[in-house]
N, C-alpha and C positions, 0 to 999 in steps of 0.2 A: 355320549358327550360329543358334541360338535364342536373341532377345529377349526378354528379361522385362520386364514393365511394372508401375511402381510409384505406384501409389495414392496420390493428392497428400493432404496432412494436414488434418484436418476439423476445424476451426474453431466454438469454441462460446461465444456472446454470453453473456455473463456481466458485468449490469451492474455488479457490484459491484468489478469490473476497472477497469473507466472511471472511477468515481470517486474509485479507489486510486491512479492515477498521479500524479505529481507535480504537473504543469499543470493538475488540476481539483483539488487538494487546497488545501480554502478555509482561509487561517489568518486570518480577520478575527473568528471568535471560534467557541467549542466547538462543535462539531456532529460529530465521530465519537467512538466509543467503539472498545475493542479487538475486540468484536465487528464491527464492519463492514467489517476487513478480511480478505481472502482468507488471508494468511499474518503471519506477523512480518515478512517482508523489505518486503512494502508498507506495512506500517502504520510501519516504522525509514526509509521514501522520505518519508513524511509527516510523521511528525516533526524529520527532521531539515532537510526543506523549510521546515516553521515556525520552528525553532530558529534558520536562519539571514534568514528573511525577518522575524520577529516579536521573535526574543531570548528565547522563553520556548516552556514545552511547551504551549501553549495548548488543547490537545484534554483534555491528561492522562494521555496515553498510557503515561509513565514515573511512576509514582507513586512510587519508591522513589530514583529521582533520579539512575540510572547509567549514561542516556545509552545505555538499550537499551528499545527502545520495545516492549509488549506482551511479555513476555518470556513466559507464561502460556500466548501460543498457538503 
């Protein structure tokens, strides 16, 4: 019987990851725009992390108010 061996997955630091998570997503006042996230899904973790910690979009992420954050990207 022949064993094949599988190549463990390679991992790539990408700070912009870090600062998209929920736990380092600052809602104490504006400091990201829809550029500084990776995707729509992280920048819709960050807003809706404020929406619920602040009560408001306070980045600006939704500008048309529907509760879909960067829709754009």
């Amino acid at each position: 019987t022949q064993s094949s061996q599988v190549d463990a997955p390679v991992y790539v630091f990408d700070p912009r990851l870090i600062m998209n998570t929920p736990a380092s997503c600052n809602c104490s006042t504006k400091r990201y725009w829809c550029a500084n996230f990776v995707s729509q899904a992280d920048a819709q973790i960050c807003y809706d992390r404020c929406q619920a910690q602040v009560g408001f979009d306070v980045h600006e992420l939704d500008p048309d108010q529907d509760g879909m954050a960067c829709e754009e990207r």
